[in-house]
C-alpha positions, 0 to 999 in steps of 0.5 A, a space after each residue: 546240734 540238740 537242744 539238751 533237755 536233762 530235766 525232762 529226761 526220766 531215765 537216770 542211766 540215759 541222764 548220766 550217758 548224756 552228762 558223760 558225752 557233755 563232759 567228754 565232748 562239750 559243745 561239740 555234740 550240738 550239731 548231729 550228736 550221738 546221742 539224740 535221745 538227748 532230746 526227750 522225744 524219743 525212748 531208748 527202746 526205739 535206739 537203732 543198734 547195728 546187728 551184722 546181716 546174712 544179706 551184707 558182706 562187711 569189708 573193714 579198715 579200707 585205707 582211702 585217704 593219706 596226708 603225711 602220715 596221717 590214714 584215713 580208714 573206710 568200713 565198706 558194706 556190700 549187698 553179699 549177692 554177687 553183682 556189678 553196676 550196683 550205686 555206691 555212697 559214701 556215708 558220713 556220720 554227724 558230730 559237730 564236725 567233731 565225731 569221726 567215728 565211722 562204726 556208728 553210722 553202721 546201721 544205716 550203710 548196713 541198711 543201704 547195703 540191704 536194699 542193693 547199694 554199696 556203702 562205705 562208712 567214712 572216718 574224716 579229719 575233725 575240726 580239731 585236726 584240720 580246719 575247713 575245707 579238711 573234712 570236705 577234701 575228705 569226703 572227696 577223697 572217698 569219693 575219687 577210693 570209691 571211684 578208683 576202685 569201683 570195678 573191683 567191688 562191683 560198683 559202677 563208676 558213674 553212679 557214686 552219691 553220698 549220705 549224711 546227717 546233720 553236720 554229715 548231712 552238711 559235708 555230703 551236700 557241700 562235697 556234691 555241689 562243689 565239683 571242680 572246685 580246687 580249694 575243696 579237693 585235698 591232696 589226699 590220693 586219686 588225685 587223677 580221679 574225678 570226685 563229681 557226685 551223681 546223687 545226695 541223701 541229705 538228712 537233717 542239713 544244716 545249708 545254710 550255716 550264717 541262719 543256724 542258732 546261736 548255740 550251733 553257731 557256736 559249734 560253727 565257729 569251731 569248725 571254720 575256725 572263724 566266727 561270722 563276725 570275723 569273716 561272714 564271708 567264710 561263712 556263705 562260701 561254707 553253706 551249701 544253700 550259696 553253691 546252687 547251680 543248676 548243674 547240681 547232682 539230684 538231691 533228696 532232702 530228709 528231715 523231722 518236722 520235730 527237729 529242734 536243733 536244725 529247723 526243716 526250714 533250712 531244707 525247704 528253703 534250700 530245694 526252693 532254691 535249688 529247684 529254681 536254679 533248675 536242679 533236682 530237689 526233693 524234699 521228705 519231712 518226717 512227721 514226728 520225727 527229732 533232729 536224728 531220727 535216722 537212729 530211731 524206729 519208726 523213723 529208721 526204716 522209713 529214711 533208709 527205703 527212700 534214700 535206698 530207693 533214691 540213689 537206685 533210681 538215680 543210678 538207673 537213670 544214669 544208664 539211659 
């Protein structure tokens, strides 16, 4: 989701990459575009580019998921220090649910992979391809690869969490909080597997999806394949903020105080809710900072220590 501001942006080259993305996806790009600087707030210069790493061991083209003959791939980001028992994540880009390409989200799994945990870097089934729940069965599916061959990769098994921003923030939410909920899981292999979620990083999240703005309403629509007004019931059991239970996984929720797509409300509220329930929540908001800072410095490095942080604590607390 952004609000595009082109007259308030100075660069020519800048103003004519974001025209190029309006032509080529349109309204699509609302909700966790790629090209945040969209927003006039921050410079290019401070545009977070992946740059391979000594200390990351990148395994690419990971099949994770087959429906017919359609196969999803996963890129896998190692810390390249041998080991065992580290926590994995499942990393799930934004877009609009529109946006499935998994290499622009390299530079946060490489970051994750830095600080000692696995990540894996998720392509899924836009909205194009499979309507709702398509992208959360996907997101479930990567978590039951990840599960099925944690061992191998030197993961431990009961310590798997996922990440995401903006519309990605949404399907790492939903997938955490929905364990055992059959219409969600798919048929898209490891069926035996469990695909419950220890821990969420939830950056920017649109929770809860019937409060969001007319225009990313709009982007809404496109992914349920319903508007409210044709089904608003679609639209509750769609939000995260109506799956709060108390048996929830530990969630962090990350979000810029500048954010003029997704309110920080939508977080606030959502671990008032969650805590209330008597679920862990914490919630970290940014000061300064857009609606995708996890592509931009400062903001960068300081979302990728916490969630790093985050998902190592939680893992540790696993093995108490």
């Amino acid at each position: 989701m952004l609000t595009w501001r082109l007259r308030s942006c100075g660069n020519p080259r800048l103003r004519k990459r974001v025209l190029l993305c309006l032509v080529i996806f349109g309204p699509c790009l609302l909700l966790g575009a790629t090209v945040a600087e969209a927003q006039g707030e921050p410079s290019e210069k401070g545009f977070v580019e992946y740059r391979p790493s000594a200390r990351v061991r990148v395994i690419p083209d990971l099949a994770y998921a087959k429906y017919g003959d359609r196969t999803l791939l996963l890129d896998l980001y190692l810390p390249s220090q041998l080991g065992q028992g580290r926590p994995g994540v499942i990393v799930v880009r934004g877009g609009g649910w529109m946006v499935n390409d998994r290499k622009r989200f390299a530079h946060v799994a490489s970051a994750l992979a830095e600080k000692g945990v696995a990540a894996a870097c998720i392509e899924y089934r836009t909205a194009e391809e499979a309507a709702f729940p398509g992208a959360i069965q996907d997101v479930k599916a990567a978590v039951r690869w990840m599960r099925a061959n944690a061992a191998r990769y030197g993961i431990d098994s009961h310590a798997i969490g996922t990440l995401g921003g903006s519309s990605g923030a949404h399907m790492a939410l939903l997938a955490g909080l929905t364990a055992g909920v059959a219409e969600l899981e798919g048929n898209g292999g490891h069926e035996d597997v469990s695909s419950q979620i220890q821990a969420v990083v939830a950056m920017a999240t649109p929770a809860d999806l019937l409060s969001l703005s007319a225009n990313n309403k709009r982007t809404v629509g496109t992914f349920l394949h319903v508007t409210p007004e044709q089904d608003a019931e679609m639209w509750r059991w769609a939000s995260p903020v109506n799956h709060v239970t108390a048996g929830g996984p530990p969630v962090l929720l990350l979000h810029g105080t500048a954010d003029d797509s997704v309110p920080s409300t939508q977080s606030v509220d959502f671990a008032r809710r969650y805590r209330e329930a008597g679920a862990s929540a914490e919630v970290e908001l940014l000061p300064g900072a857009p609606h995708a800072f996890w592509n931009y410095r400062p903001w960068f490095s300081e979302a990728m220590d916490r969630a790093a942080t985050f998902f190592l604590r939680v893992a540790k607390k696993g093995l108490r």
